[in-house]
DSSP file (Angstrom, degrees, kcal/mol; ACC not computed):
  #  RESIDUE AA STRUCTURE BP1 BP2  ACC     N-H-->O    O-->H-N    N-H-->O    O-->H-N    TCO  KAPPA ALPHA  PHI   PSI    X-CA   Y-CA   Z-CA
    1    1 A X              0   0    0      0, 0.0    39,-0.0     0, 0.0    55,-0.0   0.000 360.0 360.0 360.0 119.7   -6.0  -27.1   -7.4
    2    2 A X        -     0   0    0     55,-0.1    55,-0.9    54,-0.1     2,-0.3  -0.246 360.0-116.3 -67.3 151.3   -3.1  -24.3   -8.0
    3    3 A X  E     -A   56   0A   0     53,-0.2     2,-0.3    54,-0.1    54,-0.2  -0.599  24.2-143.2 -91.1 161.3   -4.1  -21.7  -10.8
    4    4 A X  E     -A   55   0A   0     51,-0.8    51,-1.7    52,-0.6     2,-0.6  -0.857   6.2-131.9-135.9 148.4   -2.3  -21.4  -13.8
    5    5 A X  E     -A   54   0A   0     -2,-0.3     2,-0.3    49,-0.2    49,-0.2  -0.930  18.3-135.7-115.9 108.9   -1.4  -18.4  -15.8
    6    6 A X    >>  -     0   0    0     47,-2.0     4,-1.8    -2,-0.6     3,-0.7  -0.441  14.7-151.2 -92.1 118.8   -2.1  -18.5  -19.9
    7    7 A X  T 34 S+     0   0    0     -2,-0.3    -1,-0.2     1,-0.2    46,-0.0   0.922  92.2  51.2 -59.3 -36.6    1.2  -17.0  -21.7
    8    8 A X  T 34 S+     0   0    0      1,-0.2    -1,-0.2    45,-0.1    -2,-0.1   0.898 111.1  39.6 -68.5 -22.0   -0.7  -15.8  -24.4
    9    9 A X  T <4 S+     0   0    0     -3,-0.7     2,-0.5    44,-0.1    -1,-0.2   0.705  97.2 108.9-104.5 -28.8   -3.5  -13.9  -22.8
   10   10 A X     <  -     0   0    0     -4,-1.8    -5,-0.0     1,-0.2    42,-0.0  -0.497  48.3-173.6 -87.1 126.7   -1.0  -12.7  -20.4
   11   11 A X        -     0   0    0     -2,-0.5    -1,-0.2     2,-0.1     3,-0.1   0.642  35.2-132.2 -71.9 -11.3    0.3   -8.9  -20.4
   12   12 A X        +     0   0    0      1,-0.2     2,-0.6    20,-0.0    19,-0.1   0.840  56.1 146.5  78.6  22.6    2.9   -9.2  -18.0
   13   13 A X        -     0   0    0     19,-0.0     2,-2.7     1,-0.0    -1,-0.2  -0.840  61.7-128.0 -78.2  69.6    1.4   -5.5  -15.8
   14   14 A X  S >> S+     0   0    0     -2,-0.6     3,-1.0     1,-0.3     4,-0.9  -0.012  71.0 134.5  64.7  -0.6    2.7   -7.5  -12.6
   15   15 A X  T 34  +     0   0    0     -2,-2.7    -1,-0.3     1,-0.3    34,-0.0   0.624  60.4  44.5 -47.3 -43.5   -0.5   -6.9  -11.3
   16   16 A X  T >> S+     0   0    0      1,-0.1     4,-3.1     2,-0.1     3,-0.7   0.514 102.7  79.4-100.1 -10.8   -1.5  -10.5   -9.8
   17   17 A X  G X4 S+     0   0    0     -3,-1.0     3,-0.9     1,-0.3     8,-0.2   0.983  90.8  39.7 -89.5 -46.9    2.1  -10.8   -8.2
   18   18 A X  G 3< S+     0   0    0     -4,-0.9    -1,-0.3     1,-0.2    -2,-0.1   0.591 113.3  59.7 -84.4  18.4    2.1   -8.9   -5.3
   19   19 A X  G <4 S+     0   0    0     -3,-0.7     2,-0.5     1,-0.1    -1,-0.2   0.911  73.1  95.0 -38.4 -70.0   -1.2  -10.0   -4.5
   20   20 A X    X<  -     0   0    0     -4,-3.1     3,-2.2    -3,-0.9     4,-0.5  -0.381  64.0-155.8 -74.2 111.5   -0.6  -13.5   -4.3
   21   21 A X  T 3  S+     0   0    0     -2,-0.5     2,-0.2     1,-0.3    -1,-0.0   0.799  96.5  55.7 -32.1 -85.0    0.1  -14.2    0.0
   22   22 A X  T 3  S-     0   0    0      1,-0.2    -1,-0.3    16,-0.1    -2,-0.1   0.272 109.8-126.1 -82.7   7.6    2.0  -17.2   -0.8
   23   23 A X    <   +     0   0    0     -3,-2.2    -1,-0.2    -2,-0.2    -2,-0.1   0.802  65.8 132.4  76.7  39.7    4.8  -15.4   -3.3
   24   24 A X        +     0   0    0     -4,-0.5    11,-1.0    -7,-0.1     2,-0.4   0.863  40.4  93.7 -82.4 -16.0    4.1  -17.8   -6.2
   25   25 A X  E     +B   34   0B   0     -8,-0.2     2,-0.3    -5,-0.2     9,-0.2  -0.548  48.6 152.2 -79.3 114.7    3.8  -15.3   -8.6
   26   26 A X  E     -B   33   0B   0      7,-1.1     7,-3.5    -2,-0.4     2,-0.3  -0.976  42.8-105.8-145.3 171.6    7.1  -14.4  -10.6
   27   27 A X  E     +B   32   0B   0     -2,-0.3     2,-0.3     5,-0.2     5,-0.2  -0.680  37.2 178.4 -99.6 146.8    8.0  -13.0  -14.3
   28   28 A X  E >   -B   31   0B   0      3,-3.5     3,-1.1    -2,-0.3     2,-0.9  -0.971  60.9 -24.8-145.4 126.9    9.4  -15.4  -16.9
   29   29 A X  T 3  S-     0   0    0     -2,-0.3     3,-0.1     1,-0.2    -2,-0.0   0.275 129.5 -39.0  62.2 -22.7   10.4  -14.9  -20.5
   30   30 A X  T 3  S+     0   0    0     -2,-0.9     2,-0.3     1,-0.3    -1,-0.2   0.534 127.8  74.4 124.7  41.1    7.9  -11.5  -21.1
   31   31 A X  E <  S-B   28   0B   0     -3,-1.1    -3,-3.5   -19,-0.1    -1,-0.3  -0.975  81.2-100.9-171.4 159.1    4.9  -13.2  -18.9
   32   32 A X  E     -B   27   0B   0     -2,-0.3     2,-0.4    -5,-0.2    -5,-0.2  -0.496  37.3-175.6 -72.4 139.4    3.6  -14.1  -15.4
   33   33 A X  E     -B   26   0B   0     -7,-3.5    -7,-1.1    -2,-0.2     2,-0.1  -0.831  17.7-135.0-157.2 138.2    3.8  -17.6  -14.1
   34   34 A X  E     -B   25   0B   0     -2,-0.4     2,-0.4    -9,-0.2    -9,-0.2  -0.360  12.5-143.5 -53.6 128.5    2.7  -19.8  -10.8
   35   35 A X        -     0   0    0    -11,-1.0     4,-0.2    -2,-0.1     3,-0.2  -0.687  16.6-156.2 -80.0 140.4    4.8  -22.1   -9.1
   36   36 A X  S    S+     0   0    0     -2,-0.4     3,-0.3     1,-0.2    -1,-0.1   0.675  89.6  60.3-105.7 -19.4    1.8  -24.5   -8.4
   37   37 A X  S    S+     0   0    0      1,-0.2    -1,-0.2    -3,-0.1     3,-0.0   0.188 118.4  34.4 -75.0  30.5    4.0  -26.3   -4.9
   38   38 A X  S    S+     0   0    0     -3,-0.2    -1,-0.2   -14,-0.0    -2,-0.1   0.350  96.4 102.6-152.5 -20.1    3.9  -22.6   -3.5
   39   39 A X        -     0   0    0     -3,-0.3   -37,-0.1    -4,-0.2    -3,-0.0  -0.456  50.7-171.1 -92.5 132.6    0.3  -21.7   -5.1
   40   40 A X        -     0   0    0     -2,-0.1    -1,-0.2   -39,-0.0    -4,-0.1   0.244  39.1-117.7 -94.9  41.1   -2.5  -22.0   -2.0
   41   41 A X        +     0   0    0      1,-0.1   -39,-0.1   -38,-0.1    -2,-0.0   0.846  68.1 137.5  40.0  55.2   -5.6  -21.7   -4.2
   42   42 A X        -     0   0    0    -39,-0.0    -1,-0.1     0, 0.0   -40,-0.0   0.343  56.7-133.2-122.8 -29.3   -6.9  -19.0   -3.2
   43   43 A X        +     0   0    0      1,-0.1     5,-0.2     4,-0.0    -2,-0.0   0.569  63.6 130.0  76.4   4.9   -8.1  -16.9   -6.5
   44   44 A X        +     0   0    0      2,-0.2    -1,-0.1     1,-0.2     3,-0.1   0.260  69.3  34.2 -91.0   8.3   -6.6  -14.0   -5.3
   45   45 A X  S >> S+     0   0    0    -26,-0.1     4,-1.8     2,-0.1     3,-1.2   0.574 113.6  56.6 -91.2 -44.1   -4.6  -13.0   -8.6
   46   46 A X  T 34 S+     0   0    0      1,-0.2    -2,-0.2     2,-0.2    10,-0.1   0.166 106.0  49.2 -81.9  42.7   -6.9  -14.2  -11.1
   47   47 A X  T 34 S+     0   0    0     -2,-1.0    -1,-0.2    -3,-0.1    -3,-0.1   0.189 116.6  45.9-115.1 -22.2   -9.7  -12.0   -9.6
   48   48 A X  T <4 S+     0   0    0     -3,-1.2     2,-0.5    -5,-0.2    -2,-0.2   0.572  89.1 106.1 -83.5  -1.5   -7.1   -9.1   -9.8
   49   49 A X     <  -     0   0    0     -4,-1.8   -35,-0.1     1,-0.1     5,-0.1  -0.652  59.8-150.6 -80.2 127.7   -5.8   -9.8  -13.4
   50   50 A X  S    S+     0   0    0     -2,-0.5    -1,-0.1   -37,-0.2    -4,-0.0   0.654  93.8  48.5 -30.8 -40.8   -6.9   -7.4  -16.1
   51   51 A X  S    S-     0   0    0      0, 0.0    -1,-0.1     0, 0.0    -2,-0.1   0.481  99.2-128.3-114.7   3.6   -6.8   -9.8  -18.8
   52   52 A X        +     0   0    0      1,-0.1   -42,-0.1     2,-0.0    -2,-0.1   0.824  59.6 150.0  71.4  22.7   -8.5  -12.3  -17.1
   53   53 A X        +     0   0    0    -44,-0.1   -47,-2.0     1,-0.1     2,-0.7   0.508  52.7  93.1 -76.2 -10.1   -5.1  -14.7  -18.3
   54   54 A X  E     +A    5   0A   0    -49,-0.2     2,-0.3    -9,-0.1   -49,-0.2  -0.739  45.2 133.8-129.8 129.0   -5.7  -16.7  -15.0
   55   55 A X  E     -A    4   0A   0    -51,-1.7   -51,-0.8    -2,-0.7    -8,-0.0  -0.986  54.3 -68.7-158.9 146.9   -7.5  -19.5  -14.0
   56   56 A X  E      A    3   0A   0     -2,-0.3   -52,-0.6     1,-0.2    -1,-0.3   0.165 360.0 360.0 -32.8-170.8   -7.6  -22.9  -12.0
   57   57 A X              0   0    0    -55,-0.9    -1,-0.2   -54,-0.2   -54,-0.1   0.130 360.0 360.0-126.2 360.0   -5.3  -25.4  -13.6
């Protein structure tokens, strides 16, 4: 199940994007957001986010 990225919670520090192996991670609008066809499920940004904005979907 791809993880999903909450616009409100999120500060948009770029933090989880070069993280994520498969390059799902991009900026939209003032926030972070997943492509979920590109996401492998992997947890590897939402254990690096700060604001803790990310979580399965």
């Amino acid at each position: 199940m791809a993880y999903k990225i909450d616009p409100n919670a999120c500060v948009n520090c770029g933090t989880c994007e070069p993280d994520c192996p498969a390059g799902a991670i991009s900026e939209n609008d003032g926030h972070r957001e997943i492509d979920a066809g590109k996401c492998l499920s992997c947890g590897t940004c939402a254990s690096e986010c700060p604001a803790q904005a990310i979580a399965e979907a």
